[in-house]
DRENPA-426135 format. One record per residue: residue number from 1; residue in three letters; x, y, z of N, C-alpha, C, O in turn. Coordinates in steps of 0.05 Angstrom, whole numbers, plus 32768, in hexadecimal, padded with zeros to 4 digits. Example, Ala and Ser with C-alpha at 12.3 -4.5 7.8 and 13.67 -1.06 7.14 Angstrom:
2
  num  residu  n.c1  n.c2  n.c3  ca.c1  ca.c2  ca.c3  c.c1  c.c2  c.c3  o.c1  o.c2  o.c3
    1     ala  8108  7F8E  809C   80F6   7FA6   809C  8108  7FBE  809C  811D  7FBE  80A9
    2     ser  8101  7FD3  808E   8111   7FEB   808F  8102  8001  809D  810C  8017  80A1
END
This chain:
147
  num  residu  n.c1  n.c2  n.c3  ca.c1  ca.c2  ca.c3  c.c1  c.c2  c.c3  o.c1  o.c2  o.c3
    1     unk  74AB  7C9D  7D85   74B2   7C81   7D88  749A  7C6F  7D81  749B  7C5B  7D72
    2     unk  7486  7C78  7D8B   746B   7C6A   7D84  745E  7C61  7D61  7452  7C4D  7D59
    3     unk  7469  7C7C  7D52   7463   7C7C   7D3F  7479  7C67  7D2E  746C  7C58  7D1F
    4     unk  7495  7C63  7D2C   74A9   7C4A   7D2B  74A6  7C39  7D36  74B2  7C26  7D2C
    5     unk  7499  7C33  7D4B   7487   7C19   7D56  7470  7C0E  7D40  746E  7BF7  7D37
    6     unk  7466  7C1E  7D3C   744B   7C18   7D2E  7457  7C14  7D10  744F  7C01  7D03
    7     unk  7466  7C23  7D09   7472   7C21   7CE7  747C  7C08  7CE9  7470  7BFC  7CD7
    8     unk  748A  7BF9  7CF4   749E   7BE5   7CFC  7483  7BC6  7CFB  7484  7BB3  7CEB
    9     unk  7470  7BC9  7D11   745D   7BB7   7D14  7451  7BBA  7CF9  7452  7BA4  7CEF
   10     unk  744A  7BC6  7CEE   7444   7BCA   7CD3  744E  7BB7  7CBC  7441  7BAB  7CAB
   11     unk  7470  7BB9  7CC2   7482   7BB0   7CAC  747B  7B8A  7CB3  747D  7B74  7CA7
   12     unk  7475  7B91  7CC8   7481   7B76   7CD9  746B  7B64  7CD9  746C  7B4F  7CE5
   13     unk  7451  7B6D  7CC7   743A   7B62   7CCB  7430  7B51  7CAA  741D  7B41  7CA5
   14     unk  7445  7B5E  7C98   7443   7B4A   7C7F  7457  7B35  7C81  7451  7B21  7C75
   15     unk  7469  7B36  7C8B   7482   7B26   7C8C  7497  7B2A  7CA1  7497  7B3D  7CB0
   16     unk  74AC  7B14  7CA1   74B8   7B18   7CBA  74D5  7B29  7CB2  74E6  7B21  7CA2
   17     unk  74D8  7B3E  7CBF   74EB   7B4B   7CB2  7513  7B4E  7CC2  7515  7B4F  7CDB
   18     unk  7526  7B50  7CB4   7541   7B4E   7CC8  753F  7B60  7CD2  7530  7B70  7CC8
   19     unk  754A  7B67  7CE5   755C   7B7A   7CF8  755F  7B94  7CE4  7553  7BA9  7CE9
   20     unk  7572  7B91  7CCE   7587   7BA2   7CB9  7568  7BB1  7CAC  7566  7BCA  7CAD
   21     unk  754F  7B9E  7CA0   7540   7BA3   7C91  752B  7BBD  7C9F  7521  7BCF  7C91
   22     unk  7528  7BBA  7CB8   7517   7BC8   7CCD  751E  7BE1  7CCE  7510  7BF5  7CCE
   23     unk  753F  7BE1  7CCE   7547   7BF5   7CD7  754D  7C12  7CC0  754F  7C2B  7CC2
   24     unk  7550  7BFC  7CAA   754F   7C0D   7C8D  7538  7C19  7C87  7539  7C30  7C7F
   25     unk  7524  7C0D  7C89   7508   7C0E   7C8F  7501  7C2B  7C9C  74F3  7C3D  7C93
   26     unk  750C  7C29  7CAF   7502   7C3D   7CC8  7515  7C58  7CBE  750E  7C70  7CC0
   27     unk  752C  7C4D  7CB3   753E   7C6A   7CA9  7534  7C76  7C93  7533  7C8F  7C91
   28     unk  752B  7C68  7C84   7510   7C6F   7C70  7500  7C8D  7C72  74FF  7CA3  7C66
   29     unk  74EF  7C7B  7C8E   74DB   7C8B   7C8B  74E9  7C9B  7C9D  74DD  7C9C  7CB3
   30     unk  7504  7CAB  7C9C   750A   7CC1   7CB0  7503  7CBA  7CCF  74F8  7CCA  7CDE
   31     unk  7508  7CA5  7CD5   7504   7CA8   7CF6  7525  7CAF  7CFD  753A  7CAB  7CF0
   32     unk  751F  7CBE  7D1B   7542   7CBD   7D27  754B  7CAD  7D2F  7540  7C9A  7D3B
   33     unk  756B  7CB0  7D29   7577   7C8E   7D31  7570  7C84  7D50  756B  7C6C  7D54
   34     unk  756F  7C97  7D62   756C   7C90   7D80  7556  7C7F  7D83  7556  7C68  7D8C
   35     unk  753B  7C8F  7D78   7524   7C84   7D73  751A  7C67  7D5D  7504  7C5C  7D5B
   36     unk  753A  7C61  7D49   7530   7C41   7D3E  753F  7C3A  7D4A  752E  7C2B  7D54
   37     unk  755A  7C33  7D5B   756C   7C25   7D6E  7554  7C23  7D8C  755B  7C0F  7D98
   38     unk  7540  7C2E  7D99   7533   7C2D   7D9D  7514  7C0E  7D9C  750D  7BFA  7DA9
   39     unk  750D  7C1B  7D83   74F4   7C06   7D7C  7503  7BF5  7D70  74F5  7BE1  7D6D
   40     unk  7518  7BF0  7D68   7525   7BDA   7D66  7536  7BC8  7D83  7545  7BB6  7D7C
   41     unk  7535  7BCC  7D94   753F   7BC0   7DB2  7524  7BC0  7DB2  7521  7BA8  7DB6
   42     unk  7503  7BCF  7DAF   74EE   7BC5   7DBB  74E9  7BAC  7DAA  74DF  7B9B  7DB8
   43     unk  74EB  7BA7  7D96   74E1   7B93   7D85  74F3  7B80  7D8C  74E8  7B6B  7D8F
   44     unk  7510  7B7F  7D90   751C   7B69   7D92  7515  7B5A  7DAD  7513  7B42  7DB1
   45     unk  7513  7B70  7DC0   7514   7B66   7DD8  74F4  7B54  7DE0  74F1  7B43  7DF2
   46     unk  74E8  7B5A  7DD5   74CC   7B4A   7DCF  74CB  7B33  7DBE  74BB  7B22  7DC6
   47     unk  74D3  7B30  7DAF   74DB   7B1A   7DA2  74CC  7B1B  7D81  74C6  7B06  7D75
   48     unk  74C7  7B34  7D77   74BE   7B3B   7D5F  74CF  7B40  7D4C  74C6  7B44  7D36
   49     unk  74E8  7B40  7D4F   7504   7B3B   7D3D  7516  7B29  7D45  751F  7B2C  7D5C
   50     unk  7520  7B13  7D33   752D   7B06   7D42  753F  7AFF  7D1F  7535  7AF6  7D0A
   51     unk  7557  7B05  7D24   7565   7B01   7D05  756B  7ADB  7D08  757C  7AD4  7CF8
   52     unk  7564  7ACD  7D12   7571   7AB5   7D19  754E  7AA3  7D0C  754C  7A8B  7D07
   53     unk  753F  7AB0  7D0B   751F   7AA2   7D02  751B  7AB4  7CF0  7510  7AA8  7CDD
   54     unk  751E  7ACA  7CEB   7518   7AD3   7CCA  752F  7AC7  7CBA  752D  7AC6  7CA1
   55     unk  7543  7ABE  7CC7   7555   7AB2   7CAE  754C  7A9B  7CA5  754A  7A97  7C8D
   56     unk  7544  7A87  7CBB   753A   7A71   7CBE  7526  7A6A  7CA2  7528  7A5C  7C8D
   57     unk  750F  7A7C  7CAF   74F5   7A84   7C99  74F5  7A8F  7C80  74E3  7A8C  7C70
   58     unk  750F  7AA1  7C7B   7516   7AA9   7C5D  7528  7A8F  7C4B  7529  7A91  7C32
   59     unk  7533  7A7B  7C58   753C   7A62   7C50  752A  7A57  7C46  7524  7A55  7C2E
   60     unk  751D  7A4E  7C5B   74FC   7A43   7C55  74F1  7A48  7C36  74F5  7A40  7C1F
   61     unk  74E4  7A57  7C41   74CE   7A6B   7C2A  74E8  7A6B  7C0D  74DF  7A5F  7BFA
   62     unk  74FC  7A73  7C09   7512   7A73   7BEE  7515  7A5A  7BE9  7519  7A55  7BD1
   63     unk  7513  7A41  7BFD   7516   7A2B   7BEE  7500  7A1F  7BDA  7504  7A0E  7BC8
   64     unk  74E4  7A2D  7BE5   74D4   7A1F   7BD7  74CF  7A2B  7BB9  74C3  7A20  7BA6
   65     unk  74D9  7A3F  7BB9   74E4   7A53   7B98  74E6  7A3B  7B7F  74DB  7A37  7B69
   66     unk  74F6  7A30  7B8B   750D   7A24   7B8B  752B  7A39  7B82  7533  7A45  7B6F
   67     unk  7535  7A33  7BA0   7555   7A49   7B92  7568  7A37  7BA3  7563  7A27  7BB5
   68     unk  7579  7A3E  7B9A   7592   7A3A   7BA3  759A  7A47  7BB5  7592  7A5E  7BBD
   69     unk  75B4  7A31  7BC2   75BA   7A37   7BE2  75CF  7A4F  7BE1  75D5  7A5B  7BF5
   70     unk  75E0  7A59  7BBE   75E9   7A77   7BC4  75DC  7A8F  7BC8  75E4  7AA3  7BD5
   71     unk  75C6  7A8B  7BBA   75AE   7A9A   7BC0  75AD  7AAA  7BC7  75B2  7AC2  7BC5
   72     unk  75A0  7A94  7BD9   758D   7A8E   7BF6  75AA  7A9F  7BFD  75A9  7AB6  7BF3
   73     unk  75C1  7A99  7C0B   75D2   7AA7   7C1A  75D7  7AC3  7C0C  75DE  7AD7  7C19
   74     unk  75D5  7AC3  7BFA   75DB   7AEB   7BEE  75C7  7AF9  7BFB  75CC  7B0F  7C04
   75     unk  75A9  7AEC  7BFE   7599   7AF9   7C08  759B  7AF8  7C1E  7597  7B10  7C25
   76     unk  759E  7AEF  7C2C   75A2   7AF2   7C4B  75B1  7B04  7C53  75AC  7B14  7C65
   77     unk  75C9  7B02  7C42   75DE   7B1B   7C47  75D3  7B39  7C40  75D6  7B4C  7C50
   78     unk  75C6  7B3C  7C25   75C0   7B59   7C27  75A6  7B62  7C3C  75A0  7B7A  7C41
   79     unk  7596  7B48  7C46   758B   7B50   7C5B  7594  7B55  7C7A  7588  7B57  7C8F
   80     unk  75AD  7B55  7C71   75C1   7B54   7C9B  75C3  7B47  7C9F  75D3  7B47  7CB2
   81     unk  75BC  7B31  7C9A   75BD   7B16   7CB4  75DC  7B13  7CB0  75E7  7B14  7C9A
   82     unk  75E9  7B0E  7CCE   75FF   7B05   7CD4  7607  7AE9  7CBE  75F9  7ADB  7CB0
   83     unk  761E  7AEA  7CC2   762D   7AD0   7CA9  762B  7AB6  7CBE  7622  7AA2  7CB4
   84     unk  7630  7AB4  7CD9   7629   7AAA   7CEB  760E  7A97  7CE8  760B  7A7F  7CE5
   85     unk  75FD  7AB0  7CEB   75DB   7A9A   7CE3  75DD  7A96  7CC7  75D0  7A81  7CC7
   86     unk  75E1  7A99  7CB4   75E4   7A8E   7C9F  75F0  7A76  7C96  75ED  7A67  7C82
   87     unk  75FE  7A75  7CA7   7611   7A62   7CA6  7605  7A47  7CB3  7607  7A30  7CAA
   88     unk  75F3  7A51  7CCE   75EF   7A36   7CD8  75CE  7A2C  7CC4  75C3  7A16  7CC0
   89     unk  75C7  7A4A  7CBD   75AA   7A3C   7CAC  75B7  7A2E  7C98  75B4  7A16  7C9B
   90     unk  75C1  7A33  7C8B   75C9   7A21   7C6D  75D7  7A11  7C71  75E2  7A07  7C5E
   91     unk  75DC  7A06  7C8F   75EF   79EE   7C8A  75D4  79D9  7C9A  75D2  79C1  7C99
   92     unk  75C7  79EA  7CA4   75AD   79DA   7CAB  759D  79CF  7C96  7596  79B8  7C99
   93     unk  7595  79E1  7C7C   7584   79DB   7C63  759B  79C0  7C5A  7597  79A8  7C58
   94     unk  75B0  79CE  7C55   75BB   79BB   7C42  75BF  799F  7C49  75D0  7994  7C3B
   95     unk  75B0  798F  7C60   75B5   7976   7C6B  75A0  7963  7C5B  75A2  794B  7C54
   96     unk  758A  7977  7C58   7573   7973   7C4E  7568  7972  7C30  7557  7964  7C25
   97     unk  757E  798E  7C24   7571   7994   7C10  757F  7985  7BF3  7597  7985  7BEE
   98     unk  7570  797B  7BE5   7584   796C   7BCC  7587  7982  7BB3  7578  797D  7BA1
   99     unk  7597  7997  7BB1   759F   79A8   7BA7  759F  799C  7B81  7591  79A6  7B70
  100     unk  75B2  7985  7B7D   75B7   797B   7B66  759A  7971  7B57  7592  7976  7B40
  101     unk  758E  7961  7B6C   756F   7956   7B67  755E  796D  7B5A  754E  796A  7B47
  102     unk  7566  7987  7B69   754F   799E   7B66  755B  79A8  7B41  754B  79AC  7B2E
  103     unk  7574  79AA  7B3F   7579   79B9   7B27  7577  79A3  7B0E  7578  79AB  7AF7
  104     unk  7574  798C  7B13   756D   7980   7B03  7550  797B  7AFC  7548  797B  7AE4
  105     unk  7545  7978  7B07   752E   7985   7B07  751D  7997  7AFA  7509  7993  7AED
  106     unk  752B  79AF  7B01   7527   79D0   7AF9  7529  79C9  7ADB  7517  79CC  7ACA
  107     unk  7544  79BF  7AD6   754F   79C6   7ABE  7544  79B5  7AA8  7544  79BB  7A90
  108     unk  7537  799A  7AB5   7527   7984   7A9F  750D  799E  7A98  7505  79A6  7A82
  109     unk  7507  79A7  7AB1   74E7   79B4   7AA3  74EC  79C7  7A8E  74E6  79C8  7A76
  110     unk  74F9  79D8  7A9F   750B   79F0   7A86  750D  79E9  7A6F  74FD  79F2  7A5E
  111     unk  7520  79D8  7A67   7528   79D2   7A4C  750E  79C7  7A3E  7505  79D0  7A29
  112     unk  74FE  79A9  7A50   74DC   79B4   7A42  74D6  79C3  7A31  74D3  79C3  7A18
  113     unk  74D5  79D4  7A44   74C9   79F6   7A34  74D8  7A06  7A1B  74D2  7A1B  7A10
  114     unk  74F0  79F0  7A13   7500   79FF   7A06  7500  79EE  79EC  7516  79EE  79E1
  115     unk  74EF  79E2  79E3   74F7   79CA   79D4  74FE  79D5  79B5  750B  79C7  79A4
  116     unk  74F1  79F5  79B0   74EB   7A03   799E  7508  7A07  799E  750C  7A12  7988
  117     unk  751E  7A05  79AA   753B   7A21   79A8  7548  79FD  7999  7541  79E6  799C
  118     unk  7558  7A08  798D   757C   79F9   7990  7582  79EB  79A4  757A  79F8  79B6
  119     unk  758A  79DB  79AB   7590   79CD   79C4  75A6  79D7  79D6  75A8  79D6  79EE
  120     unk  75B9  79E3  79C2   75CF   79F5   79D1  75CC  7A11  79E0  75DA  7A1A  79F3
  121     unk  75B5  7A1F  79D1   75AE   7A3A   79D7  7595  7A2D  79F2  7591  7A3F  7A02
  122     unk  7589  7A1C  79F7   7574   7A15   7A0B  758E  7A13  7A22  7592  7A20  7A37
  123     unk  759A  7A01  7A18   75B0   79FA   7A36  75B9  7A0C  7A41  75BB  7A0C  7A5A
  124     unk  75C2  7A21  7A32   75CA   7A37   7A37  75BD  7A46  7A49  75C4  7A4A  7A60
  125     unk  75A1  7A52  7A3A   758F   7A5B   7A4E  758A  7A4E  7A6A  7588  7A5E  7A7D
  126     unk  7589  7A35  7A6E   7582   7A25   7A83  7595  7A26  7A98  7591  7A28  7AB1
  127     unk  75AC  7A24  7A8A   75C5   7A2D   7A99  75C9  7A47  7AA8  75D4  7A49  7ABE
  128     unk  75BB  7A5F  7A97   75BB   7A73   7AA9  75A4  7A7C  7AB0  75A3  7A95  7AAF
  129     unk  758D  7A70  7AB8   7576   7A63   7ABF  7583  7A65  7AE4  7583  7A76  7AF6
  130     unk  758F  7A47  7AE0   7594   7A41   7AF7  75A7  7A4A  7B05  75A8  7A46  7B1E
  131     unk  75B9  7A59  7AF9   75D3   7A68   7B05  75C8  7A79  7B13  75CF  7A7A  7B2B
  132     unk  75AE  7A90  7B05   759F   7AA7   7B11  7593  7A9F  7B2B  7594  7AAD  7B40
  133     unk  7585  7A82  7B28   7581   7A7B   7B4E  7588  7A6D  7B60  7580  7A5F  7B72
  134     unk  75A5  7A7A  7B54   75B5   7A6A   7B6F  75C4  7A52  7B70  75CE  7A4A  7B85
  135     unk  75C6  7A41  7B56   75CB   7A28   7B5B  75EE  7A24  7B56  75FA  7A30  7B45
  136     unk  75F8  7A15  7B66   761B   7A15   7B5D  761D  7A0B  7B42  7612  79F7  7B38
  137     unk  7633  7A21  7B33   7639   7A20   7B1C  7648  79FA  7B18  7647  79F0  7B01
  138     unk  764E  79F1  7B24   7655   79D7   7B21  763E  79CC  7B1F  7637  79CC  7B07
  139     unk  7631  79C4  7B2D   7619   79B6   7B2D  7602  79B7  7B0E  75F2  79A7  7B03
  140     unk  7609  79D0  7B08   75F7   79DA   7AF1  75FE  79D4  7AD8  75F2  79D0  7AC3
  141     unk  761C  79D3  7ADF   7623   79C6   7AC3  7627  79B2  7AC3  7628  79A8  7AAC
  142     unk  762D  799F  7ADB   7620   797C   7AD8  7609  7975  7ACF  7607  7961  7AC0
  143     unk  75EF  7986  7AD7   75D7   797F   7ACF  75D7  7985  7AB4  75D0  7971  7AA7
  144     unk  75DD  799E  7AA6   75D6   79A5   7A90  75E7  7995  7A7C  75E0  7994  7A64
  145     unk  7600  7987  7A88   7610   7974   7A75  7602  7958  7A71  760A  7949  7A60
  146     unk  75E9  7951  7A82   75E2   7935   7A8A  75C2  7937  7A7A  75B6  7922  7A74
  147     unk  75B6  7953  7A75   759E   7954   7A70  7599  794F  7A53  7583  7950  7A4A
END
């Protein structure tokens, strides 16, 4: 148990990790299930996992990427977090966040960089530029129709 303690504080000491992520983690390195259901009730019960502040903080930290709010939620999901906290983080960001502002944005610099292509083959790219991080396909092709 000691030694899944210590592997775990380990994981837990570059970044803040979910519940789902710990425990894959711990299945990994062959620990027994008794023994990660275990250091996982010790970690929770201490307050060194908490899926409701690593979701929090993985919002965080992805917005400043800049990505998008589908993202941001795919990842959350293949990391465990309940649809529940997901739900209330991204309805929390999105009060805040100007999603349309950001892809226009993105997409002025982008195309920048593209001054060398065709104008049709740059939009293009830019278009799936921004589709790759996340941004709603509506929104993307307003910007890219307006740029």
């Amino acid at each position: 148990m000691e030694k899944a303690r210590n592997y775990a504080f380990l994981l837990l000491k570059f970044r803040l990790r979910s519940e789902q992520e710990l425990c894959q983690r711990l299945k990994r390195k062959k620990f027994e299930e008794p023994i990660i259901g275990k250091t996982l009730a010790f970690l929770k019960a201490r307050g060194f996992i908490d899926d409701q502040v690593f979701a929090r903080a993985w919002v965080t930290a992805r917005l400043k990427k800049p990505l998008g709010l589908r993202r941001i939620r795919q990842e959350l999901r293949a990391k465990g977090i309940e649809e529940e906290i997901i739900d209330s983080q991204i309805r929390e960001i999105k009060k805040d966040y100007p999603e349309g502002e950001i892809v226009k944005q993105l997409a002025k610099t982008k195309l920048g960089k593209m001054k060398d292509l065709e104008p049709r083959v740059a939009k293009r790219r830019v278009a799936a530029y921004l589709l790759r991080r996340g941004f709603p396909p509506e929104t993307v092709t307003d910007v890219i129709s307006q740029v």
